[in-house]
C-alpha positions in Angstrom: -4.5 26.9 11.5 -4.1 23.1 10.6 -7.1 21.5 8.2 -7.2 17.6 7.6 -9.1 16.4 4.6 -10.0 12.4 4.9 -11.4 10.1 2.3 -11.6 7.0 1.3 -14.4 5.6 3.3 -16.9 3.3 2.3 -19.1 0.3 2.1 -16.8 -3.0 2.0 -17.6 -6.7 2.3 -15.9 -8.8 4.9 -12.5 -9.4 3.6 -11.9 -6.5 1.4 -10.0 -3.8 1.5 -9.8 0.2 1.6 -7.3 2.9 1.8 -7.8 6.1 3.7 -6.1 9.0 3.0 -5.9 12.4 5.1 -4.2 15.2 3.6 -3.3 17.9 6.3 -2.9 21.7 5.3 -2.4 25.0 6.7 0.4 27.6 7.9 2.1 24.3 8.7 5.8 23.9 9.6 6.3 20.5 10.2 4.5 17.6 11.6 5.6 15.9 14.5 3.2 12.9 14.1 -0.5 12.1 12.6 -2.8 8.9 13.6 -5.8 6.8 13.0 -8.8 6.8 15.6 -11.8 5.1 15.2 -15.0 5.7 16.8 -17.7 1.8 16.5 -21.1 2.7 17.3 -21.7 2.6 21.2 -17.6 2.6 21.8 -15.0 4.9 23.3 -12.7 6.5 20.5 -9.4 4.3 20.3 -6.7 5.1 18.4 -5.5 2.6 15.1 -2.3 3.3 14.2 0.3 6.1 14.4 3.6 7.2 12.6 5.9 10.1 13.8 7.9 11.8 11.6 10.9 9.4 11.7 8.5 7.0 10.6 8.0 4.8 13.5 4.8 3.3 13.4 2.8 1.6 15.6 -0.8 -0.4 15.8 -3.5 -1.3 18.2 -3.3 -5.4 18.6 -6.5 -5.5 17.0 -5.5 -4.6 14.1 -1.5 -5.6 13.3 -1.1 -7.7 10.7 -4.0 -6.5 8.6 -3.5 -2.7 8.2 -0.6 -0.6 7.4 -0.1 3.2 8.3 2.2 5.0 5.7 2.9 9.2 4.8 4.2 11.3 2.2 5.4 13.9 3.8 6.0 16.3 0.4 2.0 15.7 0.0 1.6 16.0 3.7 -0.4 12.7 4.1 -1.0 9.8 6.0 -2.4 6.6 4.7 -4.3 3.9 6.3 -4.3 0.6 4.3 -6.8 -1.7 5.8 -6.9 -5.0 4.4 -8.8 -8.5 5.5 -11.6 -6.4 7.0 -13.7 -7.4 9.7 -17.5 -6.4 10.6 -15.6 -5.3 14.2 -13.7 -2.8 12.0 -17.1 -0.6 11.2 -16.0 2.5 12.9 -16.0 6.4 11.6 -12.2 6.7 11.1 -10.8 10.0 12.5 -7.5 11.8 11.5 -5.7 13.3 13.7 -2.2 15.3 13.6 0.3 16.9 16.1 2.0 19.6 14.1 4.0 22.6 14.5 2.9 25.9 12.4 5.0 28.2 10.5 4.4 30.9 13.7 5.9 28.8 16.6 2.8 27.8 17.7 2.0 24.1 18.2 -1.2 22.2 17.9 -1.2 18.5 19.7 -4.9 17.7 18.7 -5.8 18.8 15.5 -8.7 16.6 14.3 -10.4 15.4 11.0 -14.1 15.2 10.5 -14.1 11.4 10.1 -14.7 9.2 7.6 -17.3 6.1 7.5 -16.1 3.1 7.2 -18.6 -0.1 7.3 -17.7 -3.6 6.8 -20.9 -5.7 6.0 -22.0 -8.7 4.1 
């Protein structure tokens, strides 16, 4: 069974900046990758940013250059840093984690509850 704890989230002006932080636990083995997905009002679900365990990373367009996905992989957690926020970036800001558990079993989609965040003026 895999749990993933966010916070962070928050009210922010245009311009500022928040870190996120989801902390996965569980009968865990090893993590093969985690991601952030955000959810706007009235939008799809697209995903933010990724890393895999070798640390590659990568970012939708919209957001490159401003944010920066980082882990700890002793703490078992991924970062978001979001910086120079946008009002476009109010979204609920989803975890999400493909990991291996200690019994051989794996689970691709293990999800977070979300986290608010909202830029406004």
């Amino acid at each position: 069974q895999v749990q993933l704890v966010e916070s962070g989230g928050g009210l922010v002006q245009p311009g500022g900046s928040l870190r996120l932080s989801c902390a996965a636990s569980g009968s865990i083995f090893s993590i093969n990758a985690m991601g952030w997905y955000r959810q706007a009002p009235g939008q799809q679900r697209e995903v933010v940013a990724t890393i895999t365990s070798g640390g590659i990373t990568n970012y939708a367009d919209s957001v490159k250059g401003r944010f920066t996905i980082s882990k700890d992989n002793a703490k078992k957690t991924v970062y978001l840093q979001m910086n120079s926020l946008k009002l476009e970036d109010t979204a609920v800001y989803y975890c999400n984690a493909d990991v291996n558990l200690r019994g051989g079993w794996r689970v691709r989609d293990a999800w977070g509850q979300g986290t608010q965040v909202t830029v406004s003026s």
